[in-house]
KEVEXKE-49988 format. One record per residue: residue number from 0; y, z, x of N, C-alpha, C, CB in turn. Coordinates in steps of 0.1 Angstrom, whole numbers, plus 5000, padded with zeros to 4 digits. Each point is the difference from the previous one (the first is absolute). Glycine has a CB too. Example, Ala and Ser with C-alpha at 12.3 -4.5 7.8 and 13.67 -1.06 7.14 Angstrom:
BEGIN
+-----+------+------+------+------+------+------+------+------+------+------+------+------+
: num :  nyy :  nzz :  nxx : cayy : cazz : caxx :  cyy :  czz :  cxx : cbyy : cbzz : cbxx :
+-----+------+------+------+------+------+------+------+------+------+------+------+------+
:   0 : 4943 : 5078 : 5132 : 5012 : 5000 : 4991 : 5012 : 5000 : 5009 : 4988 : 5012 : 4981 :
:   1 : 5023 : 4981 : 5015 : 5011 : 5000 : 5009 : 5011 : 5008 : 4992 : 4994 : 4978 : 5012 :
+-----+------+------+------+------+------+------+------+------+------+------+------+------+
//
This chain:
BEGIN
+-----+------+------+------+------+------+------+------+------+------+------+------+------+
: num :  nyy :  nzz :  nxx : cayy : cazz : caxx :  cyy :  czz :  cxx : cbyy : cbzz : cbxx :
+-----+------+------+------+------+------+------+------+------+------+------+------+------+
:   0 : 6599 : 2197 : 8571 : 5008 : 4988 : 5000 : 5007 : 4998 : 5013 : 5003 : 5002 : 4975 :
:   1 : 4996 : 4987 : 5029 : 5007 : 4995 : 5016 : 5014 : 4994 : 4999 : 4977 : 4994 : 5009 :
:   2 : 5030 : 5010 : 4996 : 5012 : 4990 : 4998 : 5003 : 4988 : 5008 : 5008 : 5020 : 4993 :
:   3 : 4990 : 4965 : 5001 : 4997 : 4991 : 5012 : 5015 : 4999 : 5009 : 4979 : 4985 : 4986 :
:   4 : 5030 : 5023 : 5013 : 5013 : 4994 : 5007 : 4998 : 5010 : 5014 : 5020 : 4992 : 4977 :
:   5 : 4972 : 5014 : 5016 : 5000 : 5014 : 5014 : 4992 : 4992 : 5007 : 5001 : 5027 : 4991 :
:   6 : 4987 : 4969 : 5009 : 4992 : 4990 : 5007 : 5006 : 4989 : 5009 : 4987 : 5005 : 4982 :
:   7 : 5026 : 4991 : 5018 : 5003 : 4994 : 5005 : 5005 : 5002 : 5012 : 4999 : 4993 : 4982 :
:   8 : 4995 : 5004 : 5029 : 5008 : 5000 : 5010 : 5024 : 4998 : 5001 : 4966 : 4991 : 5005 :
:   9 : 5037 : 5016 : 5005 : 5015 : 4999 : 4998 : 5002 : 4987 : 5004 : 5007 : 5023 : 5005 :
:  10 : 5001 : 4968 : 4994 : 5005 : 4986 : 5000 : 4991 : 4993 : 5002 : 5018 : 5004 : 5007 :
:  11 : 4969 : 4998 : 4986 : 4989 : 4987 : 4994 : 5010 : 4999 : 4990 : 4971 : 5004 : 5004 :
:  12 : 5026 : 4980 : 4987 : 5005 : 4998 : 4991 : 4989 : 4994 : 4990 : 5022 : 5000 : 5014 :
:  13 : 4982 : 4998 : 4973 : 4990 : 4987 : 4993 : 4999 : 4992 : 4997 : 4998 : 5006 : 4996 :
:  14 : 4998 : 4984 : 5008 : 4997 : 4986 : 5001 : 5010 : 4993 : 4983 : 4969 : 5004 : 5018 :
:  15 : 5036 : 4988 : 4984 : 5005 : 4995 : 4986 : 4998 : 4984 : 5004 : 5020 : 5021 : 4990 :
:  16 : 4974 : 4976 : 4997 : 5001 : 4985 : 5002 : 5013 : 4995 : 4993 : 4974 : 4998 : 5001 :
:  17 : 5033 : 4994 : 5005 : 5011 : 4990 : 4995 : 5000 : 4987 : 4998 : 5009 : 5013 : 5009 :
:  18 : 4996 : 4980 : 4984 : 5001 : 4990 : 4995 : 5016 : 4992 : 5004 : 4980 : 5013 : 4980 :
:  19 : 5020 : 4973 : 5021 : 5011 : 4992 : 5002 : 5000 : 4990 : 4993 : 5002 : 5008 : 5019 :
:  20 : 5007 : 4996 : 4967 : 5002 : 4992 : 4991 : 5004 : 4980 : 5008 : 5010 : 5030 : 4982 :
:  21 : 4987 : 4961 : 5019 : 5001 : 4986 : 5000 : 5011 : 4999 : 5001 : 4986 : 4995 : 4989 :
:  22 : 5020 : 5007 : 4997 : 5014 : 4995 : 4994 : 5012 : 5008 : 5008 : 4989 : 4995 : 4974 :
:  23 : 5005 : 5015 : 5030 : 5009 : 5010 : 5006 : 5005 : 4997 : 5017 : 4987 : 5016 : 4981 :
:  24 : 5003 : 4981 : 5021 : 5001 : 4996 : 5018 : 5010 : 4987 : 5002 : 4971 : 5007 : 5007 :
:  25 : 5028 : 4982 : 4981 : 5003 : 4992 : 5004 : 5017 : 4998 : 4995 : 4974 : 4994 : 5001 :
:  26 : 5028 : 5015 : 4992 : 5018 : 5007 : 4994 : 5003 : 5012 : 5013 : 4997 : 5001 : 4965 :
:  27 : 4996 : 5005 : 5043 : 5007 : 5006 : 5011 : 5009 : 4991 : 5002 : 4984 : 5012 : 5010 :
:  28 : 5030 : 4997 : 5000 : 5007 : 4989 : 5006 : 4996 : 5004 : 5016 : 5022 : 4995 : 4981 :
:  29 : 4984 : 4990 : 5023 : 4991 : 5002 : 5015 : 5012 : 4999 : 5008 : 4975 : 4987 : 4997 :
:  30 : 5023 : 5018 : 5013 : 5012 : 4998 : 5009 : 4992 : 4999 : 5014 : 5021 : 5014 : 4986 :
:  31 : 4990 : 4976 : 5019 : 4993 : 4994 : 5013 : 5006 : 5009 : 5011 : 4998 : 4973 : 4992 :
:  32 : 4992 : 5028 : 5021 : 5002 : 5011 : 5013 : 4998 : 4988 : 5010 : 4989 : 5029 : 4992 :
:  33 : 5016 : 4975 : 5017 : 4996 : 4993 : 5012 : 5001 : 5007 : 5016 : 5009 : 4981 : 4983 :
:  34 : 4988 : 5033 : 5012 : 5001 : 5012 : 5010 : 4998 : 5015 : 4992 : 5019 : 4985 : 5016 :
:  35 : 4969 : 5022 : 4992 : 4994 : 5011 : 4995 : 5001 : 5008 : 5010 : 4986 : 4991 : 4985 :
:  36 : 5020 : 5026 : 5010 : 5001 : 5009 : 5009 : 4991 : 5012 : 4992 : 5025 : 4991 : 5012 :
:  37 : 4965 : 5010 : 4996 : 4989 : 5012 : 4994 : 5004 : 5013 : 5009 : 4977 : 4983 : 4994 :
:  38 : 5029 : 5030 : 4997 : 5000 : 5013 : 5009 : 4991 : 5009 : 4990 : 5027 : 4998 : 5014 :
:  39 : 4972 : 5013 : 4994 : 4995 : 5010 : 4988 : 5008 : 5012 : 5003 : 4975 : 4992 : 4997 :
:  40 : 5023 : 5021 : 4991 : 5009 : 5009 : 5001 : 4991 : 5013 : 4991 : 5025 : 4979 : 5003 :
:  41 : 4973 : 5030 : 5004 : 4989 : 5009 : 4989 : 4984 : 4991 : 5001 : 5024 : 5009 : 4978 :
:  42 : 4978 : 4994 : 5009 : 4989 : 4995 : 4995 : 4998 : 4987 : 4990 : 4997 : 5023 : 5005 :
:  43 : 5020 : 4972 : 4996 : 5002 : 4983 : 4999 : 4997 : 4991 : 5011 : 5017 : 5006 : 4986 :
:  44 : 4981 : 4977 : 5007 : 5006 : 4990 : 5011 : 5011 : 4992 : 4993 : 4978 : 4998 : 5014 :
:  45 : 5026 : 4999 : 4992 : 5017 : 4991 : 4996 : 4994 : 4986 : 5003 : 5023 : 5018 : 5011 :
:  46 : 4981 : 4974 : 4978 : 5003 : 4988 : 5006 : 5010 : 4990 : 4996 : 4981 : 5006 : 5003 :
:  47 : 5025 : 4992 : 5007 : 5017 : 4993 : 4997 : 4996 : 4992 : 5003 : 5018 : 5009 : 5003 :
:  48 : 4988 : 4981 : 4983 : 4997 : 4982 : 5006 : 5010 : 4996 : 4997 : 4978 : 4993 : 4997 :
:  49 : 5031 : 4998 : 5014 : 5011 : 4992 : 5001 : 4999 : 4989 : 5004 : 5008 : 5016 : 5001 :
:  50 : 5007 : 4978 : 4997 : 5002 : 4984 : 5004 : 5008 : 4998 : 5013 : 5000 : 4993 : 4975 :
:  51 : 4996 : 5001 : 5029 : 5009 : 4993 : 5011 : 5001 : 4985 : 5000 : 4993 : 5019 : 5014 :
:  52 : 5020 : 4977 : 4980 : 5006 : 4989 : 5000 : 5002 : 4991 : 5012 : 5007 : 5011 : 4984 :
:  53 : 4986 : 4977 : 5018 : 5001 : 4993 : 5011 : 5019 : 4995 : 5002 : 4969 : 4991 : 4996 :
:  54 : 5030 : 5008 : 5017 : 5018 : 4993 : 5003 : 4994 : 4985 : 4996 : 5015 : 5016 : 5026 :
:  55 : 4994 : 4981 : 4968 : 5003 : 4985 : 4998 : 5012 : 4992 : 5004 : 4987 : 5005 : 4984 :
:  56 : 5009 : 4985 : 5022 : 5013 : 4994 : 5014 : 5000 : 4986 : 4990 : 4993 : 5010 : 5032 :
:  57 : 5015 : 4985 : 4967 : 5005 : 4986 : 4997 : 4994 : 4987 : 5008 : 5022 : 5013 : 4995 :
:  58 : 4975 : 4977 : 5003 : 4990 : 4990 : 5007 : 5013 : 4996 : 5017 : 4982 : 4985 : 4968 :
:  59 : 5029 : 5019 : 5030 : 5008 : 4995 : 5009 : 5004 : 5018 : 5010 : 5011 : 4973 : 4980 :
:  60 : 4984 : 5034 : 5012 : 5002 : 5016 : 5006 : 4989 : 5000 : 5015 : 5005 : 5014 : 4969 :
:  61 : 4998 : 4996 : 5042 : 4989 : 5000 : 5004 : 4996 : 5017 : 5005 : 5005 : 4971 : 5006 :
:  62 : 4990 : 5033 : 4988 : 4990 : 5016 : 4998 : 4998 : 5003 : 5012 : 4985 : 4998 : 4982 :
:  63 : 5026 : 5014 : 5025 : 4994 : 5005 : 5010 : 4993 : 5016 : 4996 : 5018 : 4983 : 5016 :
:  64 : 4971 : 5020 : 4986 : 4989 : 5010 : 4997 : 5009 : 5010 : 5005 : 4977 : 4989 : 5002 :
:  65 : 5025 : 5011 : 5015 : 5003 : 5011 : 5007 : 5015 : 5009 : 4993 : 4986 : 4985 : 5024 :
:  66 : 5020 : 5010 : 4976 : 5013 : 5000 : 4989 : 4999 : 5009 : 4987 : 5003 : 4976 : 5007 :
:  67 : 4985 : 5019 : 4990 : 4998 : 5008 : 4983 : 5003 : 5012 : 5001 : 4983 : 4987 : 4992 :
:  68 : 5008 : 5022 : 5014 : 4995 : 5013 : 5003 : 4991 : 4999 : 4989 : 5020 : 5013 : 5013 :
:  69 : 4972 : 5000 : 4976 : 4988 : 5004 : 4998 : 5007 : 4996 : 4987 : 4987 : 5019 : 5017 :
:  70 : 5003 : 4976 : 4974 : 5001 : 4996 : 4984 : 5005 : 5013 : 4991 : 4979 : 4981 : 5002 :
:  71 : 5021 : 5023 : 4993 : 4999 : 5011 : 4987 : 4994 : 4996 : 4989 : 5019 : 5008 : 5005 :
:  72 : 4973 : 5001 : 4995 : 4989 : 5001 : 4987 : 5008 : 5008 : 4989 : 4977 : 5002 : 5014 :
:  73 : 5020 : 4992 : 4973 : 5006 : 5003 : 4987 : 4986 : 5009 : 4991 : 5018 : 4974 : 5001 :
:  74 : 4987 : 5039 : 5000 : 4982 : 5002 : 4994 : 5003 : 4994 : 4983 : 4990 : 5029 : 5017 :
:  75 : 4997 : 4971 : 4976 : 5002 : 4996 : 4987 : 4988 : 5010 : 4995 : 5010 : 4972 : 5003 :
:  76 : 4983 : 5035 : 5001 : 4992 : 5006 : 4993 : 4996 : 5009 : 5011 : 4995 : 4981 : 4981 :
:  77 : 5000 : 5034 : 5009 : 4996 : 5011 : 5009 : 4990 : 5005 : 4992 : 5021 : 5005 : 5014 :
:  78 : 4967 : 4996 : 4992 : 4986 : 5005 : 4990 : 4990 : 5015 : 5006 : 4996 : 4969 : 4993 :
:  79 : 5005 : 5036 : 5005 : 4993 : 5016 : 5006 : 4987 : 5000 : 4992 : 5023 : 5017 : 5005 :
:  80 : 4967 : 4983 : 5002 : 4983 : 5001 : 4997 : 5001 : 5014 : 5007 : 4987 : 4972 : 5002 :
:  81 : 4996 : 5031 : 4993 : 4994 : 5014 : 5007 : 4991 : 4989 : 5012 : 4998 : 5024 : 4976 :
:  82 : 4998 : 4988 : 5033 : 4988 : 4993 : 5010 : 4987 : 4993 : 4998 : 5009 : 5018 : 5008 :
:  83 : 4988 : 4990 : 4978 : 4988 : 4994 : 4996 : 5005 : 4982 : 4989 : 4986 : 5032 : 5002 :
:  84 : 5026 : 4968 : 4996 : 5001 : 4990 : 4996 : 5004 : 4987 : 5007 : 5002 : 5017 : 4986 :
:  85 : 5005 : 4991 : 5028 : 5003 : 4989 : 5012 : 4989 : 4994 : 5003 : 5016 : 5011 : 5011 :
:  86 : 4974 : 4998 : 4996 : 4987 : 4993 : 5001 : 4995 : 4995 : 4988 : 4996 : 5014 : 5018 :
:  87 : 4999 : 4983 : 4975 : 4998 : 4992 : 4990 : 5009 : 4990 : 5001 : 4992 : 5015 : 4988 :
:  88 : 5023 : 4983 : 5008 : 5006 : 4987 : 5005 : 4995 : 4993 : 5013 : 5019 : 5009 : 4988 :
:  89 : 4979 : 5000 : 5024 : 4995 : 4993 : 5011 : 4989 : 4989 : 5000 : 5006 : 5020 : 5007 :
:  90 : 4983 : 4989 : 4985 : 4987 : 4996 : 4998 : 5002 : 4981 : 4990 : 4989 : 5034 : 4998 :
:  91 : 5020 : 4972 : 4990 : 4999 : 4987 : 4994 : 5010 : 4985 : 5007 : 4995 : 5018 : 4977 :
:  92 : 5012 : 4988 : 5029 : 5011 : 4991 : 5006 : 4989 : 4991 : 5013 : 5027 : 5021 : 4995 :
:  93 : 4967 : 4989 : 5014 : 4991 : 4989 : 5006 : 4989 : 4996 : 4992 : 5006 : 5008 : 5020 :
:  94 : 4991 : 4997 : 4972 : 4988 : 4988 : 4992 : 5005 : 4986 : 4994 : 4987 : 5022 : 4992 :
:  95 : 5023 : 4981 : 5002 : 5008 : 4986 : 4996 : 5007 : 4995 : 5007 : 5000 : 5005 : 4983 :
:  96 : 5003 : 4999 : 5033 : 5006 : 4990 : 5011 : 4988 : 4994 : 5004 : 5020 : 5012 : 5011 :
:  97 : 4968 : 4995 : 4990 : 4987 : 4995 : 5001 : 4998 : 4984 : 4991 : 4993 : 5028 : 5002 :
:  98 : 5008 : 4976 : 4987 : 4996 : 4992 : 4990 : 5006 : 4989 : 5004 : 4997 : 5016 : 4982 :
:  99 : 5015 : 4987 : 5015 : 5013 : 4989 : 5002 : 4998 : 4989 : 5014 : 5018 : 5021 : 4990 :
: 100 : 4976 : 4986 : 5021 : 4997 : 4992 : 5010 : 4992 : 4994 : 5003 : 5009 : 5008 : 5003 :
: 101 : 4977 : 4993 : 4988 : 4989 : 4992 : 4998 : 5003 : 4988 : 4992 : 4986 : 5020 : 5002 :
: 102 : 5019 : 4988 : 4985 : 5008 : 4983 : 4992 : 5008 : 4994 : 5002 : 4997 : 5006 : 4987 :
: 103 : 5013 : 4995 : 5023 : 5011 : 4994 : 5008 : 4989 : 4992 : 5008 : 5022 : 5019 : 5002 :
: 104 : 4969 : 4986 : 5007 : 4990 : 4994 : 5012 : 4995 : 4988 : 4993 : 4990 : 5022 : 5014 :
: 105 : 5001 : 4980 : 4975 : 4994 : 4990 : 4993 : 5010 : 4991 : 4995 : 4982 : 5014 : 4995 :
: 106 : 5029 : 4986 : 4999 : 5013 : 4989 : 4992 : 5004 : 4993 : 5013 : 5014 : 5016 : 4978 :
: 107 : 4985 : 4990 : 5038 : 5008 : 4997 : 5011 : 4991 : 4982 : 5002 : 5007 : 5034 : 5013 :
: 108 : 4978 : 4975 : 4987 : 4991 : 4992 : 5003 : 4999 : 4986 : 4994 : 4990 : 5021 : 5004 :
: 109 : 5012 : 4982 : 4982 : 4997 : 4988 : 4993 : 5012 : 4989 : 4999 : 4984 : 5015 : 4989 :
: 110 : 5026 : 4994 : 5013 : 5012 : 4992 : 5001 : 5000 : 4994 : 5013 : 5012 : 5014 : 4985 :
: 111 : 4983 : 4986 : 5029 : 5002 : 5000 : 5012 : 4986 : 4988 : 5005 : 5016 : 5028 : 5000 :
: 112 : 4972 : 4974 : 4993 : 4988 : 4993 : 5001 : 4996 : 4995 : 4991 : 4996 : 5009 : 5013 :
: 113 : 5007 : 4990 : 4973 : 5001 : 4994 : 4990 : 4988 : 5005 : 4988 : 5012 : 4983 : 5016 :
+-----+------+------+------+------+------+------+------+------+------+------+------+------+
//
């Protein structure tokens, strides 16, 4: 008799298929980022996503930039993946900027040449 766990190579793992309930994705709550800081640490990656609040001047105010000095980011959320899961987000994040910018190209078009 073989034992299949011995067979396994050390940090192979087994494939599991998952499922994402519908009803479920759409009751997440979402919170909006508008600045991502990716580090890693071990054999994590970090990713902090925060806000940075624009200055808002009054229509009679007049915004000097140099003055400000550097915004501050508010983080709002901090998520640690393994490596093999970063890459995977990599992978899907440019296929659906992909996507996104073909169907943006085409709506651009028809809106623009009729």
């Amino acid at each position: 008799m073989t034992d299949n766990n011995a067979a396994q190579p050390a940090g192979i793992g087994i494939p599991i298929r998952t499922v994402w309930p519908k009803d479920a994705i759409s009751e997440a709550h979402t919170i909006y980022a508008n600045q991502l800081l990716i580090t890693h640490a071990g054999p994590e990656f970090f990713l902090v996503f925060g806000v940075v609040t624009p200055v808002l001047a009054g229509p009679d105010e007049e915004l000097d930039i140099a003055e400000l000095g550097p915004l501050t980011v508010t983080p709002v959320a901090k998520i640690a993946v393994s490596p093999d899961t970063i890459a995977a987000m990599a992978e899907a994040i440019q296929s659906n900027v992909e996507t996104y910018r073909k169907i943006k190209a085409i709506r651009d078009k028809e809106i623009w040449h009729g």
